[in-house]
C-alpha positions in Angstrom: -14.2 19.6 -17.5 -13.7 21.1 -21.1 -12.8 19.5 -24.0 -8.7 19.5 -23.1 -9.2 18.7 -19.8 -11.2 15.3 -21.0 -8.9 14.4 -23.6 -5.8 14.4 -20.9 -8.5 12.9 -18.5 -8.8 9.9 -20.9 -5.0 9.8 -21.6 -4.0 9.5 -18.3 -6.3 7.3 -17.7 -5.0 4.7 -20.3 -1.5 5.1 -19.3 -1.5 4.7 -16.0 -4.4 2.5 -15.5 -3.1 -1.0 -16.6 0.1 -0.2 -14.4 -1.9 1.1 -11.2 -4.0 -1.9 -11.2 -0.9 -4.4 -11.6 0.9 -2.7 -9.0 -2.5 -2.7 -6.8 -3.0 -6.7 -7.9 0.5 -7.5 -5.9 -0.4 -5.6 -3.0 -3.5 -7.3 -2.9 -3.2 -10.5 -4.6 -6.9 -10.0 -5.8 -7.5 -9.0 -9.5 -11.5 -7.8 -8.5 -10.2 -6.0 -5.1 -6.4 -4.3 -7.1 -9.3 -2.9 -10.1 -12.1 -1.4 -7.5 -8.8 0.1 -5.5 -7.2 1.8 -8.7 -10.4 2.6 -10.0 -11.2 4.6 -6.5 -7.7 6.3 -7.3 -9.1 7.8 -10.5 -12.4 8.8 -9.3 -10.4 10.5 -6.4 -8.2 12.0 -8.3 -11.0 13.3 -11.0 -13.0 14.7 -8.1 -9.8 16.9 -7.4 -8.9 17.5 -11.1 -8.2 20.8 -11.0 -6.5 21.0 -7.5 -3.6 17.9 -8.3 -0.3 19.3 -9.2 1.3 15.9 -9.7 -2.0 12.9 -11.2 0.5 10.0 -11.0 1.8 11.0 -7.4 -1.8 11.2 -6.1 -2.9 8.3 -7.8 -0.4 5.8 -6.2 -0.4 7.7 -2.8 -4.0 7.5 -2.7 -3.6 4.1 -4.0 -1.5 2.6 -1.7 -3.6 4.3 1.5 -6.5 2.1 -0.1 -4.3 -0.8 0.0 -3.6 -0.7 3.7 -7.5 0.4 4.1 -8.2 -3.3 2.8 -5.3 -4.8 4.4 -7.0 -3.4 7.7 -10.2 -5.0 7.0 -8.6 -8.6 6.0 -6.7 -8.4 9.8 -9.7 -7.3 11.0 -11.7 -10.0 9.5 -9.5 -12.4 10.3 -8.9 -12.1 13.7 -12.7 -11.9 14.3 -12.7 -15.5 12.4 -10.0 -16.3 14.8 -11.7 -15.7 17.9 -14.6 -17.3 16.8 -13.4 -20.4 15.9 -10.7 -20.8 18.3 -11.8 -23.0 21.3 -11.1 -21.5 25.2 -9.4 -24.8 25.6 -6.6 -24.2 23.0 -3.1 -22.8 24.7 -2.1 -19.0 23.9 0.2 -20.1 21.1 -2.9 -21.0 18.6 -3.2 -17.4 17.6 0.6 -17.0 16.5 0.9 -17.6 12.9 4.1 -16.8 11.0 4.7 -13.3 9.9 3.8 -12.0 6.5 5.5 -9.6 5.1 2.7 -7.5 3.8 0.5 -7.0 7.1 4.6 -6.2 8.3 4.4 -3.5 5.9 1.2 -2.5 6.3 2.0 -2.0 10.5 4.5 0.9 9.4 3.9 4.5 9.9 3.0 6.3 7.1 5.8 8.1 6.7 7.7 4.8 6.1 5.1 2.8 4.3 4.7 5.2 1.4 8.1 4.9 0.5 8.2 0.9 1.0 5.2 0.5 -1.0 6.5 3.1 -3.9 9.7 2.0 -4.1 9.6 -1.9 -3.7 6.6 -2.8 -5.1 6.0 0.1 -7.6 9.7 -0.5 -8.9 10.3 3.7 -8.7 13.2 5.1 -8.2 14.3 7.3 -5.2 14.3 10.0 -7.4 10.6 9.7 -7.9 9.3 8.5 -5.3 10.8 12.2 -4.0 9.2 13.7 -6.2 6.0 12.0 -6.0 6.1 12.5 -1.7 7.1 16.2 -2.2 10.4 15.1 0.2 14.1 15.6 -0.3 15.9 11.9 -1.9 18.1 12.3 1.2 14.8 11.8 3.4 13.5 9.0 0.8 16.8 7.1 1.7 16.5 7.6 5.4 12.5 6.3 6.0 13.9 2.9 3.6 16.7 2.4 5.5 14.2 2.6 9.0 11.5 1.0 7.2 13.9 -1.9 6.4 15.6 -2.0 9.9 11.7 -2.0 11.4 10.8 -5.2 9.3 13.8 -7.2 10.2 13.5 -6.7 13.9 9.5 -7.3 13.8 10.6 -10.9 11.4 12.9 -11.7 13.8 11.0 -11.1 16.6 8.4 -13.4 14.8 10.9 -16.2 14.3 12.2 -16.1 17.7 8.3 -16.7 18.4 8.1 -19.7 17.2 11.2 -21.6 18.0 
């Protein structure tokens, strides 16, 4: 990188850091985990430098494909900890637990997630998070509204689980 190219590096860097590792920190409810996830963002995004049209969109897409990366490996974690330590003798209902919303979110397709995780826990606009996706507001307001319908009908599948 030349001199220019280092000194927008380093702005960018500063402005968008501190919010990329918030928004990270409630996806992820880890301050350690939401810095090494944003900080992989940047390090992706420098590798690419020259090639990214649009840092901040790459930064929270890449972002939030990182945050379902870990959420993968925490269900993935935890249900080998469940089968471990779950007995033969214990009834089929022992593995239900009650839904959470962000493994709900993290079950969507991509196409919906990005959206979710732009819009409702970045706090950006429809407008944006259009731009950001590269797809038309029109579209933006479509995968919300499906995203939204999805995650009521899995949470109340989940409650009609457990009653």
């Amino acid at each position: 990188m030349n001199r220019s190219r280092d000194r927008a590096a380093s702005e960018l860097f500063a402005a968008l850091y501190p919010r990329l590792a918030g928004w990270c920190r409630r996806l992820v409810d880890d301050d350690g985990t939401a810095h090494e996830i944003a900080s992989e963002a940047f390090t992706r995004l420098w590798s690419r430098w020259s090639h990214v049209e649009e840092p901040r969109g790459f930064l929270y897409v890449t972002a939030a494909n990182l945050v379902r990366d870990h959420w993968r490996r925490l269900e993935r974690e935890r249900t080998t900890i469940r089968r471990v330590t779950t007995e033969a003798a214990v009834g089929p209902h022992a593995e239900q637990e009650d839904p959470s919303v962000r493994m709900l979110v993290q079950s969507l397709p991509e196409r919906l997630r990005v959206p979710i995780l732009l819009h409702y826990y970045a706090d950006m606009p429809v407008r944006e998070v259009s731009e950001l996706t590269g797809r038309k507001e029109g579209t933006i307001k479509a995968d919300l509204h499906a995203a939204r319908e999805l995650l009521r009908a899995h949470l109340r599948r989940s409650l009609d689980h457990t009653r």
